[in-house]
C-alpha positions, 0 to 999 in steps of 0.5 A: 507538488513534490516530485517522488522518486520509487524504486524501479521494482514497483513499476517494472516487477510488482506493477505486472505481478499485482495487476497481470497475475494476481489480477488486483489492481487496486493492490497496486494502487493502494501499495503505491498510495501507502509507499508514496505517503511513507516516502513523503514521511521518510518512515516506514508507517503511515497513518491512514484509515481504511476511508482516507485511503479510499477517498484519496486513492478513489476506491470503496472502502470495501475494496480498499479492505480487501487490497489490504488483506491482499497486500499483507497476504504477499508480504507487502504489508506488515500482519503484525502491525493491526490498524483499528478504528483508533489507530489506523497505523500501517507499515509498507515493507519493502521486501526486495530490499532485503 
């Protein structure tokens, strides 16, 4: 298994803000499962159905749904990009690398 390396923001900012404030932690878990998979690509998108995500992350489906609608909502997600059933493309913005 390969070692990934995340940006501290995630674990020291994004980490309290998604799971204390915003109290979604399953958020948090599908942002980090997507940046890992991104990182792991060495892209910016990541192909993943709403099921894949949940089956590797241990989530429903519903759950991840709405943790998808939560991260694109905070910016974390990019709205533009729609996954549909043919196409399950999503891409994981990075907003404090700006």
């Amino acid at each position: 298994m390969r070692t990934i390396t995340f940006d501290p923001y995630v674990l020291d900012v994004l980490m309290p803000d998604l799971v204390g404030h915003d109290k979604r932690p399953a958020a948090f878990v599908v942002y980090l499962f997507l940046l890992a998979a991104a990182t792991r690509g060495k892209r910016d998108t990541v192909e993943a159905s709403l099921q894949t995500i949940a089956i590797k992350t241990g989530l429903s489906k519903s759950t991840v749904q709405e943790a998808l609608r939560h991260l694109k909502r905070r910016g974390l997600i990019d709205p533009e990009l729609q996954a549909t059933t043919s196409s399950a493309v999503r891409r994981v913005l990075r907003p404090w690398l700006r």
